[in-house]
C-alpha positions in Angstrom: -6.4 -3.5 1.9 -8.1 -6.7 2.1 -9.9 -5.9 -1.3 -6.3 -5.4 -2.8 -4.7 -8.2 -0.9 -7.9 -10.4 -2.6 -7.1 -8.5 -6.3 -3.2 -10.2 -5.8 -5.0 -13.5 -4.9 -6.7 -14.4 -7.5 -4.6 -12.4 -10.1 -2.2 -15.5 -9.0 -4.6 -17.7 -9.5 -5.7 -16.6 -13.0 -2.4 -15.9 -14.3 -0.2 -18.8 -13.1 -0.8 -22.2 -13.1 0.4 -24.9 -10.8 0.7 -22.7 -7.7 -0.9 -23.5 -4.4 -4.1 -21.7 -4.3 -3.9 -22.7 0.0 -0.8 -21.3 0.2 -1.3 -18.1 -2.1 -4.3 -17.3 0.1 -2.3 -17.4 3.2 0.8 -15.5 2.0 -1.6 -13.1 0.1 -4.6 -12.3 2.2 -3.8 -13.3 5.8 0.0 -12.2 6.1 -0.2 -9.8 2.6 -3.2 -7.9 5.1 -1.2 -7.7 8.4 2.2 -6.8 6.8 0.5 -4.3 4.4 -1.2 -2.7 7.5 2.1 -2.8 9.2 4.1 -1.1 7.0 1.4 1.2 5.9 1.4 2.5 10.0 5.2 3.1 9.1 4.3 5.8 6.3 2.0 7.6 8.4 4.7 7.4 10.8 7.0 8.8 8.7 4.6 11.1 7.5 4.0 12.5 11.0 7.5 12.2 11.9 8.2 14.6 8.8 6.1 17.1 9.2 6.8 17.6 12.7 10.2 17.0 13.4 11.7 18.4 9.8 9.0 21.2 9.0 8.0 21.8 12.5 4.3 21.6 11.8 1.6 20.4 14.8 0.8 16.9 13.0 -1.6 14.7 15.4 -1.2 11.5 15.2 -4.7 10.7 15.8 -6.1 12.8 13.2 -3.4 11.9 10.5 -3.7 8.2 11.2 -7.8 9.0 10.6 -7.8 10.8 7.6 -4.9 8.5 5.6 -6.7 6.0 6.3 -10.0 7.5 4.7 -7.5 8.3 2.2 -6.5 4.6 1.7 -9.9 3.8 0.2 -8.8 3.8 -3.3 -6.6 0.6 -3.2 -9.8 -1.1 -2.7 -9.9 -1.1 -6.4 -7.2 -3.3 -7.0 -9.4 -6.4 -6.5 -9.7 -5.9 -10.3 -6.4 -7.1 -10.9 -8.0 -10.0 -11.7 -8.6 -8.6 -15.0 -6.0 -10.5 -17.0 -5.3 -7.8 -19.7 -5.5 -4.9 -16.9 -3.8 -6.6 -14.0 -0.8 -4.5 -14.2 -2.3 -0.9 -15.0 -5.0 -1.6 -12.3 -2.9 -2.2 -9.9 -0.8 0.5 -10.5 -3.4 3.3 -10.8 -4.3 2.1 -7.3 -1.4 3.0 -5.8 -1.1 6.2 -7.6 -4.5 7.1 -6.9 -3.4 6.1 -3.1 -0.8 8.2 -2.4 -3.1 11.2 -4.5 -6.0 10.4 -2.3 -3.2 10.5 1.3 -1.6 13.7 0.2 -5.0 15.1 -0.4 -5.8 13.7 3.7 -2.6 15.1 5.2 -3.3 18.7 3.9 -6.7 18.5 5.5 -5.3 17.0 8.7 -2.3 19.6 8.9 -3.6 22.7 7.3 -0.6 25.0 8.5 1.6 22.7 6.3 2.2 23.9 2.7 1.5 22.1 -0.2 5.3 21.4 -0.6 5.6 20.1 2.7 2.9 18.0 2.7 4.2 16.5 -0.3 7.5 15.9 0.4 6.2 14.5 3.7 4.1 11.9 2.1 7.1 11.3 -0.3 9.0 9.5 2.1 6.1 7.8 4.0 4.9 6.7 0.7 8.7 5.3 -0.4 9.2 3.8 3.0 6.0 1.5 2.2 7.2 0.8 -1.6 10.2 0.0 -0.8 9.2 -2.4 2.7 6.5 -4.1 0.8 8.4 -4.6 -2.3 11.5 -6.6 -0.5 8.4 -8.4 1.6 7.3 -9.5 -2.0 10.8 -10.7 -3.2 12.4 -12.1 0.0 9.3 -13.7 1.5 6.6 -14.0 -1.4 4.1 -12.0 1.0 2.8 -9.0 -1.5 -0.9 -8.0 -1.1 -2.4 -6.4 -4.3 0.0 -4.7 -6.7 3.2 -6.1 -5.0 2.4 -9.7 -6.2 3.7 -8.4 -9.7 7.2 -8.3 -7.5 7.0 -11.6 -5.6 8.6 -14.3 -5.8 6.4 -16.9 -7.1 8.6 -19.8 -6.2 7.3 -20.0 -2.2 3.7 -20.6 -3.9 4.5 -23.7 -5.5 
């Protein structure tokens, strides 16, 4: 996440001009780090949450919490969103190959789980953390990695 919260950074910086680079890094990389981790413990909440409570499957929180985030490696790629042409598909394909990657470590972690429950489980962790992280980015201008796309620039200047 700090890889991705860096990718938003200097995306900013390359792409728009006459924003604080002092204050981007703060809103980006410090607090864009702690809220992304934050509401990223809220989808494996609601992951666990789901597949116990709703589907009645034995989800433990340790081992879920261990293997999504082993399964959270692949938004370490969206520090090449500093690629000005590919900013936008880079980060994107990051958080696609995220939530692939975290369905991929909650079948492992819950194997009495069926595909479709698994799925549906991460569905709503995964929405939960879109939807979180993308009024963060509008409201308060704090939007690691691909949620700068969504910020609101005007708390950078």
């Amino acid at each position: 996440m700090l890889l991705a919260a860096l990718g938003g950074w200097l995306w900013l910086i390359v792409e728009s001009e006459g924003l604080s680079t002092g204050r981007i890094l703060v809103r980006e990389v410090a607090l864009g780090l702690i809220f992304a981790l934050a509401v990223w413990g809220v989808w494996v909440v609601g992951v666990h949450v789901m597949l116990q409570s709703v589907f009645g499957r034995h989800a433990p929180g340790t081992r879920l919490l261990r293997t999504m985030g082993y399964g959270a490696f692949p938004v370490a790629r969206a520090v090449f969103m500093v690629v000005p042409a590919l900013g936008f598909a880079v980060g994107l394909l990051t958080v696609l190959a995220w939530f692939a990657s975290s369905n991929a470590a909650i079948d492992a972690s819950v194997p009495e789980a069926s595909r479709r429950e698994v799925l549906v489980a991460n569905l709503v962790g995964f929405s939960l953390f879109v939807v979180v992280m993308s009024v963060l980015a509008d409201a308060a201008g704090i939007a690691p990695g691909f949620f700068v796309r969504a910020a609101d620039l005007s708390v950078y200047v």
